[in-house]
N, CA, C and O atoms as a GROMACS GRO file, in nm:
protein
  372
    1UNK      N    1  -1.206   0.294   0.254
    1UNK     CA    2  -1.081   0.257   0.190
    1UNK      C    3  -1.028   0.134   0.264
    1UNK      O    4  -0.996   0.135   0.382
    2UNK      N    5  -1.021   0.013   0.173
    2UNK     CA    6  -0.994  -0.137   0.261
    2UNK      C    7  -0.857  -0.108   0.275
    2UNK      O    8  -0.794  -0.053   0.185
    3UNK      N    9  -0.794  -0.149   0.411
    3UNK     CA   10  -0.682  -0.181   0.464
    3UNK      C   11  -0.628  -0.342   0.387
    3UNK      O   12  -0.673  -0.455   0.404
    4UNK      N   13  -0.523  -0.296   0.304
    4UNK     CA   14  -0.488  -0.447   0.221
    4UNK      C   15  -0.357  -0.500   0.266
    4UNK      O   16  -0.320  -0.609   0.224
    5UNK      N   17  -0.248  -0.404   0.385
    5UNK     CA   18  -0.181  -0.470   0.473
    5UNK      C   19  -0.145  -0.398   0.556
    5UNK      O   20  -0.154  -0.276   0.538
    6UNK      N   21  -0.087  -0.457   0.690
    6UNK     CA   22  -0.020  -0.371   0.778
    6UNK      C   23   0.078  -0.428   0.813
    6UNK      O   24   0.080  -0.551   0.803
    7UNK      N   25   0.225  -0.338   0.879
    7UNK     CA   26   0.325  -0.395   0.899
    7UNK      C   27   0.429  -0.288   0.978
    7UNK      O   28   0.448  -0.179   0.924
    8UNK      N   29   0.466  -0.305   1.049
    8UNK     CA   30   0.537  -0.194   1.120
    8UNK      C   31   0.512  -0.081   1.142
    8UNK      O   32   0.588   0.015   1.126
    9UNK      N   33   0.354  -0.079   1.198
    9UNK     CA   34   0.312   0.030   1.225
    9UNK      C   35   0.224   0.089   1.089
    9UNK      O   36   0.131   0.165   1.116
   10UNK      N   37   0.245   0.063   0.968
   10UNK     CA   38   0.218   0.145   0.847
   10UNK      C   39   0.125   0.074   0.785
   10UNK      O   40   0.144  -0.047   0.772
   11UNK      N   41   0.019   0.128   0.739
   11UNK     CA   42  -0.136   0.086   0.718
   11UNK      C   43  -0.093   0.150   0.563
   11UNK      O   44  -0.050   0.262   0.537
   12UNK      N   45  -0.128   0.006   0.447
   12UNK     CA   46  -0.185  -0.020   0.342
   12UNK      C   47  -0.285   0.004   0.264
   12UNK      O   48  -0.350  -0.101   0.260
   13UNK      N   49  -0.356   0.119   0.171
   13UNK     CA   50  -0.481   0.081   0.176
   13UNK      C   51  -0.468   0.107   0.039
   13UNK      O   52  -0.364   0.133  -0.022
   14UNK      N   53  -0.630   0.094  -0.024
   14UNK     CA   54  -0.600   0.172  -0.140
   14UNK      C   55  -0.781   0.196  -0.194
   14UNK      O   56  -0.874   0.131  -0.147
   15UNK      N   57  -0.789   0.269  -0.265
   15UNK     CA   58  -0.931   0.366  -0.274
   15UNK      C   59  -1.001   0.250  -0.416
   15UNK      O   60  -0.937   0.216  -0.515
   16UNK      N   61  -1.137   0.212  -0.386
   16UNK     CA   62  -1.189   0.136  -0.465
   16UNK      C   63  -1.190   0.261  -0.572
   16UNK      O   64  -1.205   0.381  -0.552
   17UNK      N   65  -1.160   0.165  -0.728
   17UNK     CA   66  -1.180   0.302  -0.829
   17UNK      C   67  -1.165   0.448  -0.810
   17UNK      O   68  -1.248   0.537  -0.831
   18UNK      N   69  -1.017   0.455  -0.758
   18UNK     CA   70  -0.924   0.560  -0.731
   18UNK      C   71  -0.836   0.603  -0.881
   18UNK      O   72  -0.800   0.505  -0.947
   19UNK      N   73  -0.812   0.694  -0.919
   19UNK     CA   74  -0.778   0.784  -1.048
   19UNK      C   75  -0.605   0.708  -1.029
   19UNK      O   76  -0.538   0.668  -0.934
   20UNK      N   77  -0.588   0.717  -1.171
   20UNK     CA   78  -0.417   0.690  -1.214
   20UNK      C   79  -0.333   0.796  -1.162
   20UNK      O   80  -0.374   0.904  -1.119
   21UNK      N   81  -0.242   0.765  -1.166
   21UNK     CA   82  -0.134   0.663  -1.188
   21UNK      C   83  -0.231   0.521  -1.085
   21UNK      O   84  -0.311   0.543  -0.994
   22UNK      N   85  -0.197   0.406  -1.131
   22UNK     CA   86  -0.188   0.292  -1.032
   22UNK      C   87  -0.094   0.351  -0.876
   22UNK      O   88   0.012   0.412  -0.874
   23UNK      N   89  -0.172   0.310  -0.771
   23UNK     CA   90  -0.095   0.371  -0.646
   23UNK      C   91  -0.198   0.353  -0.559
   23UNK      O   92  -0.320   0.362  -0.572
   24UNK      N   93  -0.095   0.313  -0.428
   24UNK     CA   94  -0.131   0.297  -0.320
   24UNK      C   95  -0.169   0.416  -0.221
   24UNK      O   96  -0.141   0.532  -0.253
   25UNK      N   97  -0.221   0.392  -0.120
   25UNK     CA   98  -0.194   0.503   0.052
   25UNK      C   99  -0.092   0.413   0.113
   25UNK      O  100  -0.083   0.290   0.113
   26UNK      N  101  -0.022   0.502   0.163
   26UNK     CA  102   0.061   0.408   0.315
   26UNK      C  103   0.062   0.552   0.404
   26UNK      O  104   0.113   0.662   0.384
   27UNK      N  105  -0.011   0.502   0.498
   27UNK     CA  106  -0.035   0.580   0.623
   27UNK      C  107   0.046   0.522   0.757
   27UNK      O  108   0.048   0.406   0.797
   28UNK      N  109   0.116   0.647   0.818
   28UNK     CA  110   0.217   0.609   0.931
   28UNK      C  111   0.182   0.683   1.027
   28UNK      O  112   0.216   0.800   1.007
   29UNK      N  113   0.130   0.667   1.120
   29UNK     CA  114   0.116   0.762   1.202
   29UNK      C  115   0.029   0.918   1.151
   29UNK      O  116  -0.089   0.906   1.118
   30UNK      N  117   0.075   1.017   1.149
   30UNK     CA  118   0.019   1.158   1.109
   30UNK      C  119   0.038   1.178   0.935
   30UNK      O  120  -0.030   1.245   0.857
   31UNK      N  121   0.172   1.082   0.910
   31UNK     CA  122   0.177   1.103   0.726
   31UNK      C  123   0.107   0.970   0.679
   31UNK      O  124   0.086   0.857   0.724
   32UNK      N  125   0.080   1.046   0.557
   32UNK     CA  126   0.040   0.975   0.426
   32UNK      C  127   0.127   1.034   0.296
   32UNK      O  128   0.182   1.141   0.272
   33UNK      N  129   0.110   0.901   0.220
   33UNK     CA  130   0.155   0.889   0.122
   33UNK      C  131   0.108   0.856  -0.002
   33UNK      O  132   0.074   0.740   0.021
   34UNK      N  133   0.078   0.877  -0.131
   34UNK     CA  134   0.051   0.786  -0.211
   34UNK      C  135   0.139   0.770  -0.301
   34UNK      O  136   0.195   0.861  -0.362
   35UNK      N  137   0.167   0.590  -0.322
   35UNK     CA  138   0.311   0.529  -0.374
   35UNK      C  139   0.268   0.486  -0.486
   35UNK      O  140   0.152   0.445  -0.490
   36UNK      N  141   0.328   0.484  -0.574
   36UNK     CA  142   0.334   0.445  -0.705
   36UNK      C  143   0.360   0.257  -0.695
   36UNK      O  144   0.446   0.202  -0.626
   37UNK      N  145   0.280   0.202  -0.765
   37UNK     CA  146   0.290   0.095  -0.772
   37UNK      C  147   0.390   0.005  -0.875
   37UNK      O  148   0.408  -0.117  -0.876
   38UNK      N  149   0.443   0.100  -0.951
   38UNK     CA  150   0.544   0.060  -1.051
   38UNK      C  151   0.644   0.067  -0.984
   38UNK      O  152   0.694  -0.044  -0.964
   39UNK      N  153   0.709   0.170  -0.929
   39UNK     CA  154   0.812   0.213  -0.879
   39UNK      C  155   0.856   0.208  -0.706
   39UNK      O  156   0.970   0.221  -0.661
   40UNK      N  157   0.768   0.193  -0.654
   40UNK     CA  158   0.800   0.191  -0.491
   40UNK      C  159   0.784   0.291  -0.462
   40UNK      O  160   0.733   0.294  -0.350
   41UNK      N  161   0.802   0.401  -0.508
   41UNK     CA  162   0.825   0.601  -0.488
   41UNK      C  163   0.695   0.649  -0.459
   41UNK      O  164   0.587   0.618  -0.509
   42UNK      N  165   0.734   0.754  -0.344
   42UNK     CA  166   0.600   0.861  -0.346
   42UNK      C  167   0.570   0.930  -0.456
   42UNK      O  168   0.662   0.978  -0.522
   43UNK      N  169   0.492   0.941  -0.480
   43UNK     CA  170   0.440   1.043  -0.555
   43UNK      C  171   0.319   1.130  -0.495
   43UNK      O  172   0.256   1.191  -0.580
   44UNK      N  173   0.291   1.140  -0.407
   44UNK     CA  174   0.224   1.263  -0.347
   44UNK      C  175   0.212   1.248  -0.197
   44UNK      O  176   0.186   1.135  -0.156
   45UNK      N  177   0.229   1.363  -0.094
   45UNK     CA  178   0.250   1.343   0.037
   45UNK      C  179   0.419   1.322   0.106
   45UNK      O  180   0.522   1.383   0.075
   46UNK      N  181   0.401   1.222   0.202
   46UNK     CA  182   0.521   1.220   0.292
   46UNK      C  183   0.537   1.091   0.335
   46UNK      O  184   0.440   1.015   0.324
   47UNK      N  185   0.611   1.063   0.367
   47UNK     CA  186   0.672   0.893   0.473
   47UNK      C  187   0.772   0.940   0.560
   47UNK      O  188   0.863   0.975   0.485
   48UNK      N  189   0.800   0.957   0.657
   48UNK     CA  190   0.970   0.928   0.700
   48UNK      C  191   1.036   0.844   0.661
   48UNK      O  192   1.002   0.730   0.627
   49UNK      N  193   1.144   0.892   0.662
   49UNK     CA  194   1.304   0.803   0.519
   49UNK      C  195   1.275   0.684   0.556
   49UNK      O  196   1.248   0.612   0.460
   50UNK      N  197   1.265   0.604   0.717
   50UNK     CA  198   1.283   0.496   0.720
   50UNK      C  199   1.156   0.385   0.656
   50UNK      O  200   1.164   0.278   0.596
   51UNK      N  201   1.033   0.474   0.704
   51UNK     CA  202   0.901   0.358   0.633
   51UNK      C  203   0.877   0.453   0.556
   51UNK      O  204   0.770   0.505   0.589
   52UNK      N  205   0.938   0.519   0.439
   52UNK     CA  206   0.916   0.540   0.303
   52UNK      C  207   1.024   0.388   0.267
   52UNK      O  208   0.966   0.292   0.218
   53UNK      N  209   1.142   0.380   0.287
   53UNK     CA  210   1.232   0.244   0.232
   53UNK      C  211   1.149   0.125   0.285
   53UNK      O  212   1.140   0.027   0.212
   54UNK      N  213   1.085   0.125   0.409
   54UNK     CA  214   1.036  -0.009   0.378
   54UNK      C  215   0.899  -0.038   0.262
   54UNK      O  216   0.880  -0.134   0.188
   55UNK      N  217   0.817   0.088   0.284
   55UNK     CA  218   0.685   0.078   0.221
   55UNK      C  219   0.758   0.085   0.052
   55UNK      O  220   0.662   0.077  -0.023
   56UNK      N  221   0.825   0.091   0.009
   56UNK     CA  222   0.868   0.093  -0.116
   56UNK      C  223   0.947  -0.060  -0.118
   56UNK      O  224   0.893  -0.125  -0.207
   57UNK      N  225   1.029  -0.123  -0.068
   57UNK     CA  226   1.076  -0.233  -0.046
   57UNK      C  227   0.978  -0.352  -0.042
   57UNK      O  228   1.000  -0.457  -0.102
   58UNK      N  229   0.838  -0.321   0.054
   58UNK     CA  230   0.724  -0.407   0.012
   58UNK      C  231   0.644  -0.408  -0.119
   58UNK      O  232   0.604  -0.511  -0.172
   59UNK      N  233   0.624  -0.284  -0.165
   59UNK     CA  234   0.587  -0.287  -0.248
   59UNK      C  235   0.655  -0.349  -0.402
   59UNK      O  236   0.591  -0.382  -0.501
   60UNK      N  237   0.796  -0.351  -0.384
   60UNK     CA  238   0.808  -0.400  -0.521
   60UNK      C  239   0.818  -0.563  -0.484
   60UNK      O  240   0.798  -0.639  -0.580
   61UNK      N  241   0.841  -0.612  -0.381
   61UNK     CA  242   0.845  -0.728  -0.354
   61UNK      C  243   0.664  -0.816  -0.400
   61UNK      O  244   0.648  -0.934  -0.430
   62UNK      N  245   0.577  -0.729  -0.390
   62UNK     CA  246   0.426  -0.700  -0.387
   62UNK      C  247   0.383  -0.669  -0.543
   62UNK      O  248   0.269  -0.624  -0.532
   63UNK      N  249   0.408  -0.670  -0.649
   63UNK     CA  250   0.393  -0.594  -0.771
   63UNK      C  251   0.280  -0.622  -0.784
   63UNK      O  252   0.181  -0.550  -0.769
   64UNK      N  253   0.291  -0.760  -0.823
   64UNK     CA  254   0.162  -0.818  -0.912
   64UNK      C  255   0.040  -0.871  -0.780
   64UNK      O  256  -0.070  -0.912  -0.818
   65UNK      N  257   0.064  -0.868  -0.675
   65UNK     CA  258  -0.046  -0.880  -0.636
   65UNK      C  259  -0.129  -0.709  -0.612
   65UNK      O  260  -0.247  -0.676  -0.606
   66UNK      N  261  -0.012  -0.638  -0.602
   66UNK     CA  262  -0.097  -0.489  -0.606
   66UNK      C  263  -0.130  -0.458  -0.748
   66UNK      O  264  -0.224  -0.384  -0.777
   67UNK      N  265  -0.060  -0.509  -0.830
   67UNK     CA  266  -0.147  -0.443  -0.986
   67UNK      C  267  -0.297  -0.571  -0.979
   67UNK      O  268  -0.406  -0.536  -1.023
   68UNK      N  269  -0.286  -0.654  -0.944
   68UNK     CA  270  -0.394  -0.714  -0.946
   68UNK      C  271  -0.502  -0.619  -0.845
   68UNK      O  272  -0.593  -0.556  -0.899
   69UNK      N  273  -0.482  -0.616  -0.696
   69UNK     CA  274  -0.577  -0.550  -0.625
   69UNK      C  275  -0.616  -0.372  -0.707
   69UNK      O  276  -0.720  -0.314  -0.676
   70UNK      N  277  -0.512  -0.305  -0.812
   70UNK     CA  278  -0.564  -0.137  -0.864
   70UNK      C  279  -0.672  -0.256  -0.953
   70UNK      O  280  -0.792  -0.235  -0.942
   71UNK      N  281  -0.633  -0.362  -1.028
   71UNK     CA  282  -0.740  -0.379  -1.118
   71UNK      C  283  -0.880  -0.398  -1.066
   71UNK      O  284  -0.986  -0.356  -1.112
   72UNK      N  285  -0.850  -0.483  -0.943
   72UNK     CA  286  -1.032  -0.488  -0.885
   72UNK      C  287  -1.078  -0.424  -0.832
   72UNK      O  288  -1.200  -0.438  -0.820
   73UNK      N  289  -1.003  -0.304  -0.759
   73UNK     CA  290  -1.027  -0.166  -0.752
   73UNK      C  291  -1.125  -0.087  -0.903
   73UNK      O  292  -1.243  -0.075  -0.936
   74UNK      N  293  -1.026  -0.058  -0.943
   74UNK     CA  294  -1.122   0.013  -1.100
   74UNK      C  295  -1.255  -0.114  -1.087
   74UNK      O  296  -1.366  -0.067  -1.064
   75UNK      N  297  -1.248  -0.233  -1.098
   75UNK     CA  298  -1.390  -0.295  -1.150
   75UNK      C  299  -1.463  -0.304  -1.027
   75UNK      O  300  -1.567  -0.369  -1.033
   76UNK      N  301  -1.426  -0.242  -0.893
   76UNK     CA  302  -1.527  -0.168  -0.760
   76UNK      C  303  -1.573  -0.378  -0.718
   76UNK      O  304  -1.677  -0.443  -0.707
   77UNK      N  305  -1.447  -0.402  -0.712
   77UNK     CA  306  -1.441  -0.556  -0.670
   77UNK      C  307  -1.360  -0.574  -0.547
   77UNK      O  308  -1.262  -0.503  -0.525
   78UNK      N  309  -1.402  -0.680  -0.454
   78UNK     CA  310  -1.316  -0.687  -0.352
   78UNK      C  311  -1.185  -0.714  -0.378
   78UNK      O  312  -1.122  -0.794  -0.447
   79UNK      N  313  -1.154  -0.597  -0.279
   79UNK     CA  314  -0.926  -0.629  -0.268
   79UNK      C  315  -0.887  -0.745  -0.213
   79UNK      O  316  -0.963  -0.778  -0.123
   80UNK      N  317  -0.812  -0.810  -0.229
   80UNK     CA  318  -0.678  -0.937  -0.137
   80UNK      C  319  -0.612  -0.835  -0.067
   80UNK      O  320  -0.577  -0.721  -0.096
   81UNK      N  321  -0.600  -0.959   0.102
   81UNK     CA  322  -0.520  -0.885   0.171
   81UNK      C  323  -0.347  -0.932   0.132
   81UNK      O  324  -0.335  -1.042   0.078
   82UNK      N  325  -0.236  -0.864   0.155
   82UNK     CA  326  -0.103  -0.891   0.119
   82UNK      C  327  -0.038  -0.878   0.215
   82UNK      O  328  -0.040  -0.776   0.283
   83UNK      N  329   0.049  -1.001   0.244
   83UNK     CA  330   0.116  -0.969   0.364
   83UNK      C  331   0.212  -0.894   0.339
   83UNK      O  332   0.256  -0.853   0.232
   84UNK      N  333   0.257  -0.871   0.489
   84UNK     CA  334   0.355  -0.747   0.554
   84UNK      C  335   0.476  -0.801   0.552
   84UNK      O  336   0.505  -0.918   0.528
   85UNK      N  337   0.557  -0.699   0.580
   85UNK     CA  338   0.709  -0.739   0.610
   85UNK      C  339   0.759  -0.808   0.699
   85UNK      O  340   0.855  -0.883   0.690
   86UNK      N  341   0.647  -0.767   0.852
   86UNK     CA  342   0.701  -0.839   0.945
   86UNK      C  343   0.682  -0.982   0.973
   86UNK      O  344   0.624  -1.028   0.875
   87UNK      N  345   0.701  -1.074   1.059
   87UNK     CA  346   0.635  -1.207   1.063
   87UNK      C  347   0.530  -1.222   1.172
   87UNK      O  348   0.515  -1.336   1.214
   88UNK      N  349   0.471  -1.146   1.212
   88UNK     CA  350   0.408  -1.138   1.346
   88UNK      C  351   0.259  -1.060   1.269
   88UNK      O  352   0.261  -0.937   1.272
   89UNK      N  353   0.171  -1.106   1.220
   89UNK     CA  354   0.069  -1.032   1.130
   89UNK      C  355  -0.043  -1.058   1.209
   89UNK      O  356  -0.153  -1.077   1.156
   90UNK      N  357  -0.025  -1.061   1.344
   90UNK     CA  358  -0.170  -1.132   1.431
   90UNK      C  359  -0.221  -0.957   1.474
   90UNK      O  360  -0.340  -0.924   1.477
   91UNK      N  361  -0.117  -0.870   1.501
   91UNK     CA  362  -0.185  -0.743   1.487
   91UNK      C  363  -0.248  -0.646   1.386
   91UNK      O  364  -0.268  -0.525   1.394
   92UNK      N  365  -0.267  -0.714   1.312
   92UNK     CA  366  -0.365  -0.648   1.188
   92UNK      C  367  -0.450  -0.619   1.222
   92UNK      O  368  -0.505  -0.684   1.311
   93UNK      N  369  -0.513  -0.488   1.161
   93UNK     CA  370  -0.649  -0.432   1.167
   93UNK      C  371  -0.796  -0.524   1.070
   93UNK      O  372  -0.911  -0.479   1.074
   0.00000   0.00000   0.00000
């Protein structure tokens, strides 16, 4: 599962030709999540309040480059990486 950003600790990813809804992972530490890409919202799993608001805050800021990366996902094509929230992205995985 490619890591497509990181940012305050919270790892991005998302499953090549992974089942609908369109949606991400955001992994924090011990939780995961998978976020809806329309909406910013979990829809299955956990975040803590604070990086559930940011991982939803990136993400809608993020739309169309994440509906672009579910599409090359389904066609089992390489993802784009997307930057993070923070400005300091030299610690990426």
């Amino acid at each position: 599962m490619p890591t497509i950003s990181w940012f305050y600790g919270i790892a991005i990813r998302m499953y090549v030709r992974d089942h609908p809804p369109p949606h991400f992972h955001a992994i924090y530490g011990e939780y995961e999540a998978n976020v809806s890409i329309e909406t910013g919202e979990v829809i299955e799993g956990s975040l803590p309040k604070r990086a559930s608001r940011l991982v939803q805050e990136w993400a809608l800021a993020h739309q169309s480059e994440l509906r672009n990366n579910w599409t090359r996902a389904r066609a089992n094509e390489q993802l784009e990486r997307i930057a993070g929230l923070d400005a300091d992205q030299s610690d990426q995985p």
